[in-house]
C-alpha positions, 0 to 999 in steps of 0.5 A: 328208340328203346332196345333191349339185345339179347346175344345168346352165346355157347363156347363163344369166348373166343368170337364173343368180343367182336359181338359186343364190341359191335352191339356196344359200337351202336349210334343208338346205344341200346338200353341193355346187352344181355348175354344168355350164357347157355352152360357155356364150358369155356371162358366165356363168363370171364369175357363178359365180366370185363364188358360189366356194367355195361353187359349183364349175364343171365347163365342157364343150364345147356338147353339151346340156342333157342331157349337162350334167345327166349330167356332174354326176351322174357328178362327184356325190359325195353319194349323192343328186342333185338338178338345178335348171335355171339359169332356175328356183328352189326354194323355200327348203325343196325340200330339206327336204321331199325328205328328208322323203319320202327318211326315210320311205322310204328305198328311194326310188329317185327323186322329183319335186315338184310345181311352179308356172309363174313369169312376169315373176318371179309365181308361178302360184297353180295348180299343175301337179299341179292338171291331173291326170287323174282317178285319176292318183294312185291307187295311190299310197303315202301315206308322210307330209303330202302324200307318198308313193310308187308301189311299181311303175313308172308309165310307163302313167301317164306316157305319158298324161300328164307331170307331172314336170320336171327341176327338181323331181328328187331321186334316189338316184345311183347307182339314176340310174347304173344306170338309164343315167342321162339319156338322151342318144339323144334329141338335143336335141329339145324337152321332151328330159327326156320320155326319161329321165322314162319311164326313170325311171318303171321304177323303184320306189318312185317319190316324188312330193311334193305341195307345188309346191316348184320354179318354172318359168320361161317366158320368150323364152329357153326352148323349151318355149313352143309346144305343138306344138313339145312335141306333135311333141317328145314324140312323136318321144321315144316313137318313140325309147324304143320303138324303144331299150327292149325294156322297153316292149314291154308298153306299145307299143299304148299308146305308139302311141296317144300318138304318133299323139294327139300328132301329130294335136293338132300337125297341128290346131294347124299348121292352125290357124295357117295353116302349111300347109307343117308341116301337109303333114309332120305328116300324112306322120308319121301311120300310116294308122290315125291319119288320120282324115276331118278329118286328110285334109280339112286336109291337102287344104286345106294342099295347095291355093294359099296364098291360097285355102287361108288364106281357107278356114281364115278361113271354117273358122273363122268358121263354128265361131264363129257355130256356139257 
């Protein structure tokens, strides 16, 4: 199979090299490895310089994770593309198994691995497909050993919940182009992919590859550590695509549900650790008929003197103890 792979890569030179050396340790060696370097300030130019020819960089002014990601599919010359970010790997045969599932239906438009979480160099021994709400895959099209494809789009299933990370994602280039390609009206909000995620769950037939073939790092220097930071993100996200895409008008109660659901669970957390302040604006960005008695309670309780209010929560929360 033809692969092009785009890494795009910000402040990376220390984690940059497992990435490459992971993508250039492919079974399937790709016809190219591009390294979108995203103004990077470190020594990141100097790293890809020892990977030359093999690795070739393209250098942008900082602009962002996803306007990198839409550089190198744009400089692609295979006809698919598939991104690694500069912190996380492969295992040596994600190529492999990608084309596999491209051979067995080669009108895949796009398709994502499974994947593991990777701490202090361990790889989990759970697998994010693992979480997945019952009935989730139903529907799906097996194609081969644990493959297969949706043949009609899954944004119901994706606004429910996201499995899917940039890392695991193979797609045909130019269904990506014609899609709009990454969506760069999202800003640089946290879990910024969610956008393009729920673009992409438009098309069909979508793959999905069961094997955890990519690790995901989560260290210091990444952004997707804070739940609540992801919950308002990923809400934030939504508001945007349904405003942006008159294709998801059929989805917009749903859509709705989960922006509320996801700023609640945010509104809970902040509470939770005493930061009233965020959990005065989270409550401002809930609809009427998304506040319900416990929402106001806490956001009467932010509203009071930071003392008084701390001590509340202390009491809140021993109360919920000796209750178990």
């Amino acid at each position: 199979m033809d692969v092009s792979v785009v890494i795009p890569s910000y402040n990376r030179a220390d984690l940059l090299p497992f990435t490459l050396d992971a993508v250039l340790a492919q079974t399937i060696p790709p016809r190219e490895v591009i390294v979108v370097d995203d103004g990077s300030r470190d020594d990141t130019p100097a790293v890809v310089a020892r990977y030359a020819p093999r690795v070739r960089v393209i250098g942008i002014a900082n602009s962002g994770s996803i306007v990198a990601r839409n550089t190198g599919l744009r400089a692609a010359t295979a006809p698919h593309v598939a991104f690694c970010d500069s912190d996380d790997l492969w295992t040596p045969d994600f190529l492999e198994r990608m084309a596999e599932l491209w051979r067995a239906e080669p009108a895949t438009q796009v398709a994502y691995s499974n994947f593991r979480i990777v701490r202090d160099d361990v790889w989990s021994t759970e697998t994010k497909f693992d979480d997945a709400p019952t009935g989730y895959w139903d529907g799906l099209r097996p194609v081969g050993n644990g493959i297969g494809v949706f043949d009609v789009p899954i944004v119901d299933r994706v606004v429910r919940w996201q499995p899917f990370f940039q890392s695991g994602l193979m797609v045909d280039r130019q269904a990506m182009l014609d899609a709009g390609g990454w969506d760069e009206g999202v800003g640089r909000t946290v879990g910024d992919d969610f956008g393009t995620v729920l673009r992409l769950a438009e098309l069909s037939p979508f793959g999905v590859v069961f094997a955890p073939l990519s690790g995901i790092r989560k260290h210091g220097g990444n952004f997707s550590g804070s739940v609540r930071a992801m919950n308002l993100g990923d809400a934030a996200i939504l508001e945007y695509v349904l405003a942006s895409r008159p294709s998801l008008t059929p989805h917009a109660a749903l859509i709705r549900d989960s922006i509320a659901r996801r700023r609640r669970d945010a509104l809970d957390s902040a509470f939770a650790d005493g930061d009233f302040a965020a959990v005065r604006a989270i409550y401002g960005l809930l609809p009427v008929e998304a506040q319900s008695f416990q929402t106001g309670l806490k956001r009467v309780v932010a509203v009071l003197p930071a003392p008084l209010a701390s001590g509340l929560v202390r009491m809140l929360s021993s109360a919920r103890t000796a209750l178990r």
